[in-house]
C-alpha positions in Angstrom: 100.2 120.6 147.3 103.3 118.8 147.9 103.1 114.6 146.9 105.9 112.5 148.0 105.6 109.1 145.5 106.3 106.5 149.4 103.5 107.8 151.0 105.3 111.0 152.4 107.7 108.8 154.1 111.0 110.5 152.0 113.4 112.2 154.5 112.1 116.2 154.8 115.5 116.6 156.4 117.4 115.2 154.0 116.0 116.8 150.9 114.8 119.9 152.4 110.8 119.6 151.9 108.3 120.7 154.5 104.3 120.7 154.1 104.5 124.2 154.4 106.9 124.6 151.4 106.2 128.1 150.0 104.3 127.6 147.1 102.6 124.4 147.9 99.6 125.5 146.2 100.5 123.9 142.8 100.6 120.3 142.6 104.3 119.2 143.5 105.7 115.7 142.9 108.4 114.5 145.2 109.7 111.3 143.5 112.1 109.2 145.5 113.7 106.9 142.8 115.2 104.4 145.9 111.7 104.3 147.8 109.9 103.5 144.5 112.7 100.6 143.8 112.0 99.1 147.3 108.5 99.5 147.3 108.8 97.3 143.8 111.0 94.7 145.3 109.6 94.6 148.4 113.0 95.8 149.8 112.4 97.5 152.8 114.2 100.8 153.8 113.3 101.4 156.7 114.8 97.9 158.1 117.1 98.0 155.1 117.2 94.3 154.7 118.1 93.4 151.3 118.4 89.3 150.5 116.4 87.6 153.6 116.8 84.1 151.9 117.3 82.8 148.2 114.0 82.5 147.6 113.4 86.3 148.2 116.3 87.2 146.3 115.2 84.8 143.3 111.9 86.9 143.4 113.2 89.7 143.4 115.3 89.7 140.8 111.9 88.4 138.6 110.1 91.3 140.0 112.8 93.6 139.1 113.3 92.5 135.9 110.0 93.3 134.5 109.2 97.0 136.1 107.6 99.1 134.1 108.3 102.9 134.3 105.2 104.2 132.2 103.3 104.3 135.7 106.0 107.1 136.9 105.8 109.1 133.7 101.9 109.4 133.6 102.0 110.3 137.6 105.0 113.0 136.6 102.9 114.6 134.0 99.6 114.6 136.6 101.8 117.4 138.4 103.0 121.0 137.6 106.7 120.2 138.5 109.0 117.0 139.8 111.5 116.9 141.7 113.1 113.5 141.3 115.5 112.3 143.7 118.4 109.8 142.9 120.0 109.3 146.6 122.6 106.4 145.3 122.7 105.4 141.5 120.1 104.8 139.1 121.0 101.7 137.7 120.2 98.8 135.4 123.4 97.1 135.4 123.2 96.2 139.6 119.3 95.8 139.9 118.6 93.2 136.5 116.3 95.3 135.3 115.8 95.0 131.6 117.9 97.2 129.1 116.8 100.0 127.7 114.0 100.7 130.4 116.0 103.7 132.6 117.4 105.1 129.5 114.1 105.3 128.3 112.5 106.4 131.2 115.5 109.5 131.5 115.0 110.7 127.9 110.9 111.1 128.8 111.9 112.9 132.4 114.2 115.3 130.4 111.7 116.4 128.6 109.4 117.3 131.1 109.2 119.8 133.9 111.6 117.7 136.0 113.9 118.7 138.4 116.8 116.4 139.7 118.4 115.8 143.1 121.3 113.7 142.4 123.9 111.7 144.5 125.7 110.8 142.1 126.0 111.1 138.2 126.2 108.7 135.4 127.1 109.8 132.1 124.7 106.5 130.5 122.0 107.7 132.1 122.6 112.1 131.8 120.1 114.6 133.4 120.1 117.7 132.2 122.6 119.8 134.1 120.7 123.0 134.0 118.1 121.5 136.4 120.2 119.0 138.1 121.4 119.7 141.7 124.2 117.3 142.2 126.8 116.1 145.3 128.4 113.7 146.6 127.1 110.8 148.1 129.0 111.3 151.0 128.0 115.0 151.6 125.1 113.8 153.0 126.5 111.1 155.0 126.2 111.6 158.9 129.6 110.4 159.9 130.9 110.2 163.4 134.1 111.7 164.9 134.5 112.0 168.5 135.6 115.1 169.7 139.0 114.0 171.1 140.4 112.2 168.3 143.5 112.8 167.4 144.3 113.8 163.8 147.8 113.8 162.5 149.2 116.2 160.3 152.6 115.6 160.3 154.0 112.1 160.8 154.8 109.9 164.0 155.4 106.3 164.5 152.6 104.1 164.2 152.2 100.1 163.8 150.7 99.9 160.2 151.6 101.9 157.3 148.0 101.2 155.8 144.6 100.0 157.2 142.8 98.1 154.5 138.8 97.9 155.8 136.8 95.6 153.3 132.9 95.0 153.8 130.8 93.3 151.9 131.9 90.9 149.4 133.0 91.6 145.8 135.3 90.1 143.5 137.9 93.1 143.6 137.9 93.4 147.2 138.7 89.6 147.2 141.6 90.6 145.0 143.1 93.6 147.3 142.7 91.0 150.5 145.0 88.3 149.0 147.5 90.7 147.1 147.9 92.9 149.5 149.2 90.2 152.4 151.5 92.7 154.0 152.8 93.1 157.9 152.4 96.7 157.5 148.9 96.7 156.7 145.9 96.3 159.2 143.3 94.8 157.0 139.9 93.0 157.7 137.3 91.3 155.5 134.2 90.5 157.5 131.8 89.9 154.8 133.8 86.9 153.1 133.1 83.6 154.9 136.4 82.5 155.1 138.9 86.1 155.3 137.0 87.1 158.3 138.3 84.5 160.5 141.4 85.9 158.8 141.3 89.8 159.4 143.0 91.3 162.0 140.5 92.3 165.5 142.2 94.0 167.9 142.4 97.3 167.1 137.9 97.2 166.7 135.6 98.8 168.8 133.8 96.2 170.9 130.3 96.9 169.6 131.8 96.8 166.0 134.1 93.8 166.2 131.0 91.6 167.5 128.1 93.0 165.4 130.4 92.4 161.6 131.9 88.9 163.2 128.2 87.6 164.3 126.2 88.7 161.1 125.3 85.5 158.7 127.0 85.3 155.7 124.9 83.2 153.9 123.5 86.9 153.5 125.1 90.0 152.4 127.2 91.8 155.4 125.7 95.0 156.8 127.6 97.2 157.6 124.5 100.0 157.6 123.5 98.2 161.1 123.8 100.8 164.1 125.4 101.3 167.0 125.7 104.0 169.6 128.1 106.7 170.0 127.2 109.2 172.3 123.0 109.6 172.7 122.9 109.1 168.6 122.5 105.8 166.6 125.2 105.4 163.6 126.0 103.3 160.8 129.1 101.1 161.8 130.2 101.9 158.1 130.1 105.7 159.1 131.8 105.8 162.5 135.8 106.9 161.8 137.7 103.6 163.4 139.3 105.8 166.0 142.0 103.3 167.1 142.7 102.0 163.6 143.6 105.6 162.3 145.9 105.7 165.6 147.7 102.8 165.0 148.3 103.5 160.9 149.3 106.0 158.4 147.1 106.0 155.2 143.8 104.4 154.3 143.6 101.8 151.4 139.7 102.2 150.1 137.9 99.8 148.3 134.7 101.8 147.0 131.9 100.4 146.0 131.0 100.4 142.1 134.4 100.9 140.6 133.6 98.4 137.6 131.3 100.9 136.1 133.2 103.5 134.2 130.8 106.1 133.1 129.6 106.3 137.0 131.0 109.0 139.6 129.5 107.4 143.0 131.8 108.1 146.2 130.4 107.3 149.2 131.2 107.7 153.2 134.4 105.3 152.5 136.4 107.8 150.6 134.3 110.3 152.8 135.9 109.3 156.2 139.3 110.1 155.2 138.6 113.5 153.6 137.2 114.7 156.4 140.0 113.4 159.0 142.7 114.8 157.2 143.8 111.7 156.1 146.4 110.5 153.1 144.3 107.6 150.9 144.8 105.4 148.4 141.2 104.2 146.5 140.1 101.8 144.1 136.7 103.5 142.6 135.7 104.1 138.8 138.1 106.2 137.1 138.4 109.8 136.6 137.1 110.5 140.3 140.0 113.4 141.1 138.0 115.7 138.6 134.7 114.7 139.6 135.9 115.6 143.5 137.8 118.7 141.8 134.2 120.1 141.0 133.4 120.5 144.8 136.3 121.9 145.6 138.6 119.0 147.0 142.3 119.2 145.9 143.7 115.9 145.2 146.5 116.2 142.9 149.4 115.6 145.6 147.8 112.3 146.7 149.6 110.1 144.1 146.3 108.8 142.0 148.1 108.8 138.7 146.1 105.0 138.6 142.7 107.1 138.6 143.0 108.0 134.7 143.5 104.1 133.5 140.4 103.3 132.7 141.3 99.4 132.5 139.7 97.7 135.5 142.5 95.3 135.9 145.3 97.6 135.3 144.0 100.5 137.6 144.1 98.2 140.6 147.5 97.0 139.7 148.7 100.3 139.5 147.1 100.9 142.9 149.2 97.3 144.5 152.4 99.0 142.8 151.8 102.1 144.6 150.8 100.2 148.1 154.0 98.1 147.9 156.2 101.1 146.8 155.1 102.8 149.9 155.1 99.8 151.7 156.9 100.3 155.5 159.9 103.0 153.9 160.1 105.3 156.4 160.9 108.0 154.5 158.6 107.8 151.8 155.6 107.8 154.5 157.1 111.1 155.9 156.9 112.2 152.6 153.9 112.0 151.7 152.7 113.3 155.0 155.0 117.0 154.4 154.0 116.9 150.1 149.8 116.4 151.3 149.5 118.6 154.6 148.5 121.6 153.3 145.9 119.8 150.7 144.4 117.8 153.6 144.3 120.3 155.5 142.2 122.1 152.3 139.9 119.2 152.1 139.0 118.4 155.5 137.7 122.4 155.5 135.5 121.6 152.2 134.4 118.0 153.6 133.2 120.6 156.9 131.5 123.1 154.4 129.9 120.9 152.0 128.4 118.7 155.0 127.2 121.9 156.8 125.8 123.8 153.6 124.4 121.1 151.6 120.8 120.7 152.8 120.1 124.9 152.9 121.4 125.1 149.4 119.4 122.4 148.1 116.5 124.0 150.3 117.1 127.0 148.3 117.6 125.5 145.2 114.0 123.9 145.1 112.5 127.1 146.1 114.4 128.6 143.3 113.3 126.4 140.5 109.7 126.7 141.9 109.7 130.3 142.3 111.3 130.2 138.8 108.2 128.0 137.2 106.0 130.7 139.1 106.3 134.0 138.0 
């Protein structure tokens, strides 16, 4: 018997579980950490609608604030094995919830028969690594390329030297928007109020432009709203910005929890350029090129000496030295493109393996650890 905690409603696809899983006989626990969190909060994510008015939010963060995790421990240990799944970060710091409650509720899932699917990893809150399957958030991102764009190995005149793409608000994307107030980069800020009438529009898809530019503010922006490309719905925050990349060298990324030190989460911003053979420059928690390293990305040519300085403040200043080194000298740009081909050529061909391979080896993983629990 296979159990999913939502009411079977986890992604089979995503995770690799069918009804039919081979040994289904024993009583399996599928527990979506995400799923439970919505269902708590009354966050749905299937509409993915996160603050519908103050009032909501104020609620929520009430709600969330006094979960109690003793329910999932007692429905783990009803079951012969768990298979927990963590598809973003399993956090106390972003949701309020109070402190100590996670960590608790880690230290009690280590000990049991508990198997983790993990999208990202935390050193505060540690699984243990012998039954952890781990990747990167972005691995399992469904990103759109057309077919005819153009990628660039080697360099030719373009318009920008960087495109700077900020989403949602947060203080240190505020920060990179009014430092970094350069002609030679193309930058937008949709979800601030007042920097989106500022950002720059004309190189946007249609569909894009109007759907970031008509969302209310007075909410958080979405940028996991969909549009169509092809016969297929995607995420505007997954579809590669064809025309931007045309029109401009490198790619200045502004992830999205690099405040949190102990955290490796990389998600389908640092994702797009690795899989376009693309030079980029990101602001995300430090010590991210060894974290990458362990899947096989090579990153040491792309200039993140800032990604050991641990200091938030200093690792992003590091970063505007870097941008404004670079800045529009010629040379330097052509540089860069001849001293990072052959690693982005290297990376693009992992970004292609890990997306394709990912699902099947986490397919065979679970089998594994239940075949394992089975003899």
């Amino acid at each position: 018997m296979i159990k999913f905690n939502n009411g079977n409603k986890t992604p089979a696809k995503m995770f690799a579980f069918t009804r039919e899983h081979k040994n289904s006989d024993y009583k399996i626990l599928v527990f979506d950490w995400w799923d439970w969190l919505w269902s708590q909060s009354g966050w749905d994510p299937m509409l993915k609608v996160q603050v519908l008015n103050r009032k909501k939010s104020s609620e929520r963060r009430i709600l969330q604030a006094n979960l109690s995790t003793d329910e999932i421990i007692a429905e783990v240990k009803e079951h012969d094995i768990c298979f927990f799944i963590i598809r973003e970060i399993i956090d106390d710091r972003c949701n309020n919830i109070k402190a100590g409650v996670i960590e608790n509720m880690m230290t009690e899932l280590n000990k049991l028969n508990v198997f983790f699917i993990t999208l990202s990893e935390d050193s505060q809150y540690p699984t243990d690594t012998s039954k952890t399957f781990n990747v990167p958030w972005f691995a399992e991102s469904d990103l759109y390329t057309s077919n005819d764009t153009t990628i660039d190995f080697d360099y030719r005149p373009k318009d920008f030297t960087f495109n700077m793409l900020l989403g949602s608000k947060r203080r240190h994307r505020t920060k990179m928007f009014e430092t970094l107030d350069e002609s030679y980069i193309y930058q937008t800020y949709f979800g601030h109020k007042e920097y989106s009438l500022k950002s720059a529009g004309h190189l946007e898809d249609g569909d894009v432009w109007n759907n970031l530019t008509n969302q209310d503010l007075s909410r958080k922006l979405n940028t996991l709203e969909q549009t169509l490309r092809g016969d297929t719905l995607y995420s505007i925050s997954h579809i590669t910005p064809e025309s931007i990349y045309n029109n401009s060298h490198f790619d200045i990324i502004a992830e999205s929890q690099p405040l949190i030190d102990s955290l490796n989460f990389t998600t389908e911003k640092t994702g797009k350029p690795l899989s376009t053979r693309r030079f980029f420059i990101w602001y995300n928690s430090p010590h991210k090129v060894e974290y990458l390293k362990k899947f096989g990305f090579e990153l040491q040519d792309y200039l993140c000496e800032y990604d050991n300085i641990l200091d938030n403040d200093k690792r992003l200043e590091a970063i505007f030295e870097l941008i404004k080194e670079i800045g529009d000298n010629e040379n330097y740009i052509k540089k860069i493109y001849e001293d990072t081909k052959d690693a982005r050529i290297h990376n693009q061909e992992v970004f292609k393996k890990l997306s394709k391979t990912t699902e099947s080896n986490i397919a065979s993983w679970i089998t594994e650890q239940i075949d394992r629990n089975w003899r």
